[in-house]
C-alpha positions in Angstrom: 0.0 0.0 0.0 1.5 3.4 -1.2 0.9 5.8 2.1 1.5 8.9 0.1 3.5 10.3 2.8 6.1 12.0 0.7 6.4 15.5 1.1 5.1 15.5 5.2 6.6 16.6 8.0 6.8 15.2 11.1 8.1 15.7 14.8 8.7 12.5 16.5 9.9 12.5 20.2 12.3 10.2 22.0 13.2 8.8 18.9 16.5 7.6 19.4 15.5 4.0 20.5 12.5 1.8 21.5 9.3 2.4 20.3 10.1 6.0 19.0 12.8 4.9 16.7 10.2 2.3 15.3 8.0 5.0 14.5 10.7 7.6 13.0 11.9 4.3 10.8 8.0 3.7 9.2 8.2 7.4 8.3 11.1 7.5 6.7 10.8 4.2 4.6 7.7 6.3 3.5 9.9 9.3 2.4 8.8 11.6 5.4 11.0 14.6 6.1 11.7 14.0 10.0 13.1 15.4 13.5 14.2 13.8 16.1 14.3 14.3 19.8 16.0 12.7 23.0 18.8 13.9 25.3 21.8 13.0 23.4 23.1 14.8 20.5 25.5 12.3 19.5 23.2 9.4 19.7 20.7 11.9 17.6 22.6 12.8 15.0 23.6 8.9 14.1 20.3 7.7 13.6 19.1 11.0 11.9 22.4 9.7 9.5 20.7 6.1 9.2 16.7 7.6 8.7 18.2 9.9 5.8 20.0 6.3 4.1 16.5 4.3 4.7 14.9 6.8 2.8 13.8 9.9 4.8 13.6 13.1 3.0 15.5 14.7 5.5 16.6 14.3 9.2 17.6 16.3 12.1 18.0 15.4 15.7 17.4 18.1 18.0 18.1 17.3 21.5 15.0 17.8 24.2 14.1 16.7 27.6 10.1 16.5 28.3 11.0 17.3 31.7 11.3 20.8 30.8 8.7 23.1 29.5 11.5 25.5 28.1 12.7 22.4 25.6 9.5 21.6 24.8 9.3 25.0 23.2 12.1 25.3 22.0 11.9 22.1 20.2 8.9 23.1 18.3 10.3 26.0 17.2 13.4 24.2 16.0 11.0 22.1 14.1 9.1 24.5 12.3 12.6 25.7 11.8 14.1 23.3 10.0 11.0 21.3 8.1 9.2 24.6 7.6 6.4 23.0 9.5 5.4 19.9 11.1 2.3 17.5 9.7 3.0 14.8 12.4 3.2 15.0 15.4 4.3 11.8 17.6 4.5 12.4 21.6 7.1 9.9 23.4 8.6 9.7 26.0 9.7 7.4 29.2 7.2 6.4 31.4 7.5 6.4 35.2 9.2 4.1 37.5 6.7 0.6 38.8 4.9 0.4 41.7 1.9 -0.3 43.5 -0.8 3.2 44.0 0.0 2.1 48.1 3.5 3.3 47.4 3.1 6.1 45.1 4.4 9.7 47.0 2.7 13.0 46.3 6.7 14.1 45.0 6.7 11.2 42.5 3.2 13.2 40.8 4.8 16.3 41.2 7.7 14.9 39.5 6.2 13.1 36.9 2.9 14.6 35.3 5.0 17.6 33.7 6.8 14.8 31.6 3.5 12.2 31.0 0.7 14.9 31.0 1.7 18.8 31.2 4.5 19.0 29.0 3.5 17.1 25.8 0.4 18.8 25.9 2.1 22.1 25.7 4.6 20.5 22.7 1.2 19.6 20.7 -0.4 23.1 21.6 1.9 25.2 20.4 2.6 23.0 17.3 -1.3 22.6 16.6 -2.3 26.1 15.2 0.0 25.7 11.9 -1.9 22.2 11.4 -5.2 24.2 11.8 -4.0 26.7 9.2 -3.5 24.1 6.6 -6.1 22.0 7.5 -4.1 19.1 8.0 -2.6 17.3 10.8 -1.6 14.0 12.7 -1.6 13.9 16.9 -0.3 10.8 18.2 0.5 9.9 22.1 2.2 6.4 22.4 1.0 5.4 25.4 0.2 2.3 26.9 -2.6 -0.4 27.4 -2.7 0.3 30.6 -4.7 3.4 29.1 -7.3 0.8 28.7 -6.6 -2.0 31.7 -4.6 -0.8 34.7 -1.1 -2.6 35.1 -0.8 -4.1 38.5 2.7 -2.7 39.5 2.5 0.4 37.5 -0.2 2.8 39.3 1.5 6.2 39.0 1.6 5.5 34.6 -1.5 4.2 35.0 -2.9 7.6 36.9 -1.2 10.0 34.9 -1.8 8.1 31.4 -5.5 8.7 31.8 -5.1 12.3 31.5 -3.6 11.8 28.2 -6.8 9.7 27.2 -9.4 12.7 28.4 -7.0 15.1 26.7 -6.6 13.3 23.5 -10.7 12.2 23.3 -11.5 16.4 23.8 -9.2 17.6 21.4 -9.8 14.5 18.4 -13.8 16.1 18.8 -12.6 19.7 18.8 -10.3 19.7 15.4 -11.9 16.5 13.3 -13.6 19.0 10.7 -10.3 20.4 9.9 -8.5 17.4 9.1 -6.1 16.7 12.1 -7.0 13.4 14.0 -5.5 12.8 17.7 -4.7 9.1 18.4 -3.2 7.0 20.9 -0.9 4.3 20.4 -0.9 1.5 23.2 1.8 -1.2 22.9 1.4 -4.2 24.9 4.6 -6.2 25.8 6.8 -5.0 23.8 11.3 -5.9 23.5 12.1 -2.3 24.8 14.4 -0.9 27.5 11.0 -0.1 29.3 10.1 -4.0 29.3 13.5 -5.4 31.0 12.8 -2.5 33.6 8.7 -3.1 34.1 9.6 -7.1 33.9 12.9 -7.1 35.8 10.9 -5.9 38.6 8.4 -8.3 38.5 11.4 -11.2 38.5 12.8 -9.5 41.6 9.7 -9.4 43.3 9.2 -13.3 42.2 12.7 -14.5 42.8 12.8 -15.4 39.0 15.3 -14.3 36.2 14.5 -11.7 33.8 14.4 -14.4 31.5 12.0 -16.6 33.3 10.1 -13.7 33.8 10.0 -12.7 30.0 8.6 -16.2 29.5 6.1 -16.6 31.7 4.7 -12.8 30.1 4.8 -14.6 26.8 2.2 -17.2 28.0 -0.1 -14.6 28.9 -0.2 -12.9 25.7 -2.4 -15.0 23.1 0.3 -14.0 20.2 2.5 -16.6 22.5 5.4 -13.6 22.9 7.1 -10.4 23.4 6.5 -8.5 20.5 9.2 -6.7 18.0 9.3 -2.8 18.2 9.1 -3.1 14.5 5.7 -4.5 14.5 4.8 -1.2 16.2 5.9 1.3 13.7 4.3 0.5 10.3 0.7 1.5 12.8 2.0 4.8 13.5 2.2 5.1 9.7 -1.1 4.0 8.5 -2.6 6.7 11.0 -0.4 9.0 9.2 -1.6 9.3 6.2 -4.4 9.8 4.2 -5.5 6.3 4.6 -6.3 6.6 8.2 -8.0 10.1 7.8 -11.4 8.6 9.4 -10.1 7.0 13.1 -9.7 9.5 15.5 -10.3 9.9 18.9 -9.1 6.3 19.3 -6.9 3.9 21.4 -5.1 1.4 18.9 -3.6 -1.6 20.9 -0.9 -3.1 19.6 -0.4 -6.1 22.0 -1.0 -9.6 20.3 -3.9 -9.6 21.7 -3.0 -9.3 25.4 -6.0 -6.8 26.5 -9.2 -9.3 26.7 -11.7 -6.7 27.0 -14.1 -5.5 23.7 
């Protein structure tokens, strides 16, 4: 299926890795003119170099941390800078550390809803009225399907996810007629830095390798394993482009079917 991307622009965050990465690779096999974010310039500017050979119009990587509002503007206005405007807009980031809601602290939520809630809003916010203008425009959150099923053992993502699912529903109905849908991607168990943490703590907890632990996941998903971050990617695409003009508003699981509910 040609996707017709060629000739967007889009803004994808912590893209130096992981699920991010996944997504900026889609894009550019599609011929998408792309910048990166994360908190390394040197790491950055190498896979920007290896987006640009895979087929990527162009790429930049502009160094960001969501923890700060200040970057957050700044790396919209490099951007717009650089592409001249930005089409697509993905919102990632690292999620919070595991525990139970017994054991969250009031500093942990002061700490973390800037980077999960606050500060990706204000990203999309101040990159939204140039999609408005040209009546065009792609919002998507990857977040997680705890957004649908709380994750035992990860209460404070859980919490401060479901912002981004109230925000994300209110905005999709506010800016549908002028062609800019707002969607979130939820991976399941995915092979990512963010797994070996989420499931390394489980095997402590268990008094089970990471490995043992890994496995036993696998039986619970109805796929029968951890999924590839490259199975994650090519979704973010679809919703891209002009092909997935009529879902907004939405929560798409990618998990191998690991959420049971309808």
């Amino acid at each position: 299926m040609d996707l017709r991307l060629r000739g967007r622009r889009a803004l994808v965050m912590g893209a130096s890795k992981g699920l991010g990465r996944a997504v900026a690779d889609s894009l550019a096999a599609e011929g998408v003119a792309l910048v990166i974010s994360g908190r390394d310039q040197a790491s950055l500017d190498a896979v920007a170099a290896e987006l640009r050979a895979a087929g990527a119009a162009a790429a930049h990587g502009v160094p960001a941390d969501v923890a700060h509002a200040a970057d957050m503007d700044r790396l919209a206005d490099e951007a717009v800078r650089l592409l001249g405007g930005v089409d697509i807009l993905v919102l990632n980031h690292g999620g919070p550390p595991p525990g139970s809601a017994l054991e969250i602290s009031v500093d942990q939520i002061e700490e973390w809803f800037p980077k999960i809630v606050l500060h990706p809003i204000r990203l999309a916010m101040r990159l939204l009225p140039g999609m408005r203008e040209r009546r065009w425009g792609r919002i998507m959150a990857v977040g997680s399907t705890g957004m649908v099923q709380p994750i035992p053992n990860l209460a404070l993502s859980n919490i401060l996810r479901a912002g981004m699912v109230g925000w994300n529903k209110s905005l999709a109905g506010e800016v549908a007629a002028e062609g800019i849908t707002c969607n979130i991607l939820a991976p399941g168990s995915i092979l990512t830095d963010r797994t070996v943490v989420t499931q390394g703590g489980i095997a402590a907890k268990r008094g089970v390798t990471l490995e043992e632990q890994l496995a036993e996941r696998a039986k619970q998903i109805p796929a029968g394993r951890i999924g590839e971050a490259a199975e994650f990617g090519p979704m973010a695409a679809f919703l891209a482009s002009d092909h997935g003009a009529y879902v907004t508003g939405s929560i798409i699981r990618i998990d191998g079917g690991l959420i049971r509910s309808l």
